[in-house]
N, C-alpha and C positions, 0 to 999 in steps of 0.2 A: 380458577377464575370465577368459579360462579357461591364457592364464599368468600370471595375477596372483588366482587364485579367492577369494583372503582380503580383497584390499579392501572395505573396509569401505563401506557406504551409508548416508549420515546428513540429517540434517534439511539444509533449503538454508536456514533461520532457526536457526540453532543451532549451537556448536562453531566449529569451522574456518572456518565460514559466515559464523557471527556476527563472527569476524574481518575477513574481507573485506568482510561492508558498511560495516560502521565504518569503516573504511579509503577505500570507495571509493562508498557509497549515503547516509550521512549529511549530508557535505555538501551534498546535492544539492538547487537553490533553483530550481529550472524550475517548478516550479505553486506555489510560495508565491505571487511579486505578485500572479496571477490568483485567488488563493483571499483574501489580503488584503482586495484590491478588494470581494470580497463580504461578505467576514464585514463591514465597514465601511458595508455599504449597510444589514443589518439590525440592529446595535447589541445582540448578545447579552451576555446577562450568564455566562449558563453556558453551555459548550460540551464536547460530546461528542469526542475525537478517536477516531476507531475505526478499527483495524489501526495502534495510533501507532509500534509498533517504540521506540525508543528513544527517542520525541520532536521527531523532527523538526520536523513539523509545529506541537506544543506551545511549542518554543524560539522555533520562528519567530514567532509570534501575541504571544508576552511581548515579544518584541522589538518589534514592529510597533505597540508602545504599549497591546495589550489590557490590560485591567486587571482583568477575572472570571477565573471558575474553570475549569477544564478538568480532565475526567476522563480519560485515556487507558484504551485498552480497546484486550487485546492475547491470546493466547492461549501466546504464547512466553516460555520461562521465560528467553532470552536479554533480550529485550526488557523484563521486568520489574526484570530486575536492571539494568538501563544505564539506565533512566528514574526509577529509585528513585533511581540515584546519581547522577543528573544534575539531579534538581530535588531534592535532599535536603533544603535549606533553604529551600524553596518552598513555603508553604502552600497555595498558589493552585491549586495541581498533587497531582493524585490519581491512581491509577493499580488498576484492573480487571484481573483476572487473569482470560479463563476465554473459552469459546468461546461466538459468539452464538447458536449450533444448542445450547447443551448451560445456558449460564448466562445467562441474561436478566435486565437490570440491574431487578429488582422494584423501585418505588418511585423509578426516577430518572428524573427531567423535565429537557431542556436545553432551552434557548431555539435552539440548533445541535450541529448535527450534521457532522464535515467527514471525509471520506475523500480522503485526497490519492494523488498518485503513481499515479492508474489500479489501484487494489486492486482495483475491480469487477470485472477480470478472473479475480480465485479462486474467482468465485461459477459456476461451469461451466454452469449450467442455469439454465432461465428460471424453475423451481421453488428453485432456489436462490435468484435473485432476490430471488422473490416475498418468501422465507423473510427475507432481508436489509431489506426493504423494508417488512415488517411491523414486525421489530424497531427499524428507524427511526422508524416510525409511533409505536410506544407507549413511544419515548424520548425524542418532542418532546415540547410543551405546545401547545395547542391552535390556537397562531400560529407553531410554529416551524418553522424551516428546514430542511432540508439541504444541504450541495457536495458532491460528485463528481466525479471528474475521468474521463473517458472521452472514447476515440478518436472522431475526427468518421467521419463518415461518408464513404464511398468509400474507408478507410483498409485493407481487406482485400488488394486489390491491390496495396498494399506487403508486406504480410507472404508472400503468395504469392513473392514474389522475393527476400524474406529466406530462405527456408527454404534452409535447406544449408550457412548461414555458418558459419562458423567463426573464434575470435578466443582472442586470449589477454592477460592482463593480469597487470602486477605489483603485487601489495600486500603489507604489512606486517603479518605473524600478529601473535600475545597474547605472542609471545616477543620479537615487535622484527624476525625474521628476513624477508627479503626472501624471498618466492614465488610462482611463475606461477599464475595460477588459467586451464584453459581452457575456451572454453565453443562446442557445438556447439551449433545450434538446428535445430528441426523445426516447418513448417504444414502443415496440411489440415485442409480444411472448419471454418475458425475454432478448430481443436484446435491449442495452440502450445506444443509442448517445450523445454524446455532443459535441456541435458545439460552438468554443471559436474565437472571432476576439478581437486583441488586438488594438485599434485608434494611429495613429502617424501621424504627421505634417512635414512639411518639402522636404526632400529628400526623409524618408521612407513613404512620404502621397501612401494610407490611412493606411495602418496598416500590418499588418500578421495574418493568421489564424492559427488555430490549432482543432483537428480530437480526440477522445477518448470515446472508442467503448468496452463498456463490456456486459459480460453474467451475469445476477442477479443470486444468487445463495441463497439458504435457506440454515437453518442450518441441516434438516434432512437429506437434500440432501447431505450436506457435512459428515454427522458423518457415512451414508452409504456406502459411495466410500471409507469413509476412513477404514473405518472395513474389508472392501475387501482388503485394502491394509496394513492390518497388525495393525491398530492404533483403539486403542479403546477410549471412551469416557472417561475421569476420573471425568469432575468437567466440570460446567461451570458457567460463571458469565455475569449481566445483564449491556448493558449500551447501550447510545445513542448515535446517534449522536447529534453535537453542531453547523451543520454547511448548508449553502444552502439549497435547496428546500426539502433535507430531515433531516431536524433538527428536534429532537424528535424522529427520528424513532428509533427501537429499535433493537438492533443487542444480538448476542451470543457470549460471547467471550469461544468458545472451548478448554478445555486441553485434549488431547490425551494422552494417553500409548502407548508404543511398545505393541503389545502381547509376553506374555513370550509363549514360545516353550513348 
C-alpha cells in the first residue's frame, strides 16, 4: 500500500467483486440438495430467501419443482440488479432491497425462511444473532420454518490451520477479460479475515482491494440462540462444502420450527 497508496478499497459484493462471484460463487450447488430435502419436508407456499445475492438459491428451488413465491432479501445494489434480471419474467420472484438491522419487512409472513451458503457467519456477535433471529421470528407465520446452513461443530480446528493461506484464481471481469483475483486469509479466536486484491493494467494499474470479515459460527451454537429465540430444531441435513481452502468441510444444514405457544 504505501508504493501503490491510490488503490482503491471497495465493496467485496460490489463492482470488480460482483464480477468475480458471477464468474466463480453463482454456480455453486453444495447446500442446495441439503436445503431441497428440507424445504420438501415442510411444503411452503411462501418463502423468504435472505442474503439471496443474485439468486442462487431462488433459481435453484424453481428448478427443484417449487411452485410458490419467494422474496429475495439482499442489501446489495449489485445483487438487486442480477436478480431483477434474472427472474424478469418471473412473477413468482420478488426481490427486497434493504438491510435487516435498518428495513424490516412490515407486514410480511412466509411459511419459510432459507439462508444458504453459511451467511450466518456476517452476523459477528451473539447480539447480532439475536438481532437476525428476531427478524426471522416476525417473518414467519405461526408454524413456519427456517434453514441455515452453519459449520458443525469441532470445525474451528480447521480454520486454525487455514489461517496464513494464500491462493489465487482466474475469472472472467464485466469486460470478458481474463484476471487473477488473490486471496490471503487470516483466523483468531473465531475472527476470520480475507484479504482479496483483484491485478489490472493500464489506467486501473495495479488493481483494487477488497476486505471480508466474519465470525465462524458452529451449529450448537446456532440451535441454542435460536431456542432462546423461539425456533426449535426440526431436522437437519449433511453436506460440504465444494469450494476454496475449505472444500470438504462439513457444515449443517438446520430446519427450525416456530415453537407453538
Amino acid at each position: 500500500m504505501r508504493k501503490f497508496p491510490n488503490t482503491p478499497l471497495i465493496s467485496f459484493f460490489e463492482d470488480d467483486f460482483y464480477a468475480y462471484h458471477k464468474c466463480g460463487a453463482w454456480p455453486q450447488r453444495w447446500d442446495v440438495p441439503a436445503i431441497t430435502t428440507l424445504v420438501r419436508m415442510v411444503h411452503p407456499d411462501t418463502i423468504i430467501d435472505l442474503g439471496c445475492g443474485e439468486g442462487r438459491i431462488t433459481w435453484n428451488l424453481f428448478e427443484s419443482g417449487f411452485t410458490g413465491t419467494i422474496l429475495g432479501v439482499d442489501n446489495s445494489v449489485s445483487a438487486r440488479t442480477a436478480f431483477q434480471e434474472r427472474f424478469h419474467d418471473e412473477e413468482r420472484a420478488r426481490f427486497h432491497s434493504g438491510d435487516l438491522r435498518t428495513s424490516p419487512l412490515h407486514g410480511t409472513k412466509a411459511d419459510l425462511l432459507v439462508m444458504g451458503d453459511a451467511t450466518i457467519n456476517s452476523f459477528r456477535t451473539q447480539e447480532e444473532v439475536r438481532m437476525l433471529l428476531r427478524y426471522i421470528t416476525s417473518s414467519l407465520t405461526p408454524q413456519g420454518h427456517a434453514i441455515m446452513v452453519v459449520y458443525q461443530d469441532g470445525i474451528l480446528e480447521r480454520f486454525e490451520k487455514l489461517s496464513g493461506a494464500m491462493d489465487v484464481v482466474e475469472f472472467e471481469d464485466a469486460e470478458g477479460i481474463r484476471r487473477l483475483l488473490w486471496r490471503g486469509v487470516h483466523y483468531q479466536d473465531r475472527d476470520f479475515r480475507q484479504n482479496y486484491f483483484i491485478e489490472y493494467q493500464g489506467h486501473r494499474f495495479p488493481g483494487v482491494l477488497g476486505v471480508h470479515r466474519e465470525r465462524i459460527w458452529e451449529s450448537g451454537e446456532i440451535i441454542a440462540l435460536a431456542k432462546e429465540a423461539g425456533l426449535s430444531l426440526k431436522a437437519s441435513e449433511l453436506t460440504r462444502v465444494d469450494q476454496g481452502g475449505a472444500q470438504g468441510w462439513p457444515c449443517d444444514v438446520l430446519l427450525l420450527q416456530m415453537d407453538r405457544e
